[in-house]
N, C-alpha and C positions, 0 to 999 in steps of 0.2 A: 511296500511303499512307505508304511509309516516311520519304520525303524530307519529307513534312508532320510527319510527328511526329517527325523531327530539327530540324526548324526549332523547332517548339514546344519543344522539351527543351534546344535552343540558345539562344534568348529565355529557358528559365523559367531554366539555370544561370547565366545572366550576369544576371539579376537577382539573384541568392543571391552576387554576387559572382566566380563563375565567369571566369577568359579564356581565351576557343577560342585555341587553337592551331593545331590544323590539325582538318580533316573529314573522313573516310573515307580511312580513312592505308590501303589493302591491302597486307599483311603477310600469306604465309605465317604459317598454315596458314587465315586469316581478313581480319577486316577490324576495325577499328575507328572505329566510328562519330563517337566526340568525340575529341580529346585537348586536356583541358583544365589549364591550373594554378589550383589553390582553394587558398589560403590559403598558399602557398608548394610545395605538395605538386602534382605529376604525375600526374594521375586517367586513366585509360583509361574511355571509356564507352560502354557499349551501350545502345542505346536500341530500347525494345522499343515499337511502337501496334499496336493492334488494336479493332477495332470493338465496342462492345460488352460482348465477354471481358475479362476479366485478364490483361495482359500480362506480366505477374509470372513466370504459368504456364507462358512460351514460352523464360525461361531454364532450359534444361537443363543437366545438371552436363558434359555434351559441350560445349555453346556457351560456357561458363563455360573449359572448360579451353582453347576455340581462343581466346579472348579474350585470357587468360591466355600463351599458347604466342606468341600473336601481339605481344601487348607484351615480351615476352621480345628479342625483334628490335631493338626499341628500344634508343638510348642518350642520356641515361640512361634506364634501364628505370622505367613506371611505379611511384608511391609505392603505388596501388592499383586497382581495378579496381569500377566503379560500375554499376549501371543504373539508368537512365530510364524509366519506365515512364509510356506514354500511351493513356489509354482515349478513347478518341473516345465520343462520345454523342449524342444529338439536341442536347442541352442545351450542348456545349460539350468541352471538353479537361477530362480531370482527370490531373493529371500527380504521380507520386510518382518520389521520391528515395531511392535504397537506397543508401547506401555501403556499398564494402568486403564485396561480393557473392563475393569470389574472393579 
């Protein structure tokens, strides 16, 4: 389920203009899911699906800080840190966009 709603949140930021960089960079203490540049700026991004639920709810201020700790590693380090949030449904994908979560 993850790897599907990395693609969908890969598809939705490169239509908002988005370019992947790289996919699941693993970085002590974590991992990061996107690393994209938007509009000249360095995004780190997590990207959360879950079926159903709010995916919203499954960023913790723990997951927030390895996200964080983990683009640290980086150089250059990113401009900010985003999630993706994808709710899977019968109906389809509903995908939100939080910048600058961390």
């Amino acid at each position: 389920m993850g790897a599907l709603g990395e693609r969908i949140a890969e598809r939705f930021l490169v239509r908002r203009g988005a370019r992947i960089l790289f996919r699941n960079l693993r970085l002590w203490p974590g991992e990061i899911d996107l690393l994209v540049e938007v509009a000249g700026a360095l995004v780190a991004v997590e990207v959360k699906t879950r079926v159903g639920a709010d995916p919203v709810e499954e960023m913790t201020d723990l997951k927030a800080e390895r996200l964080r700790r983990s683009g640290h590693r980086l150089s250059p380090r990113p401009d900010r840190y985003d999630l993706v949030a994808v709710r899977l449904t019968t109906g389809g994908a509903q995908v939100r966009w939080l910048p600058a979560i961390c």
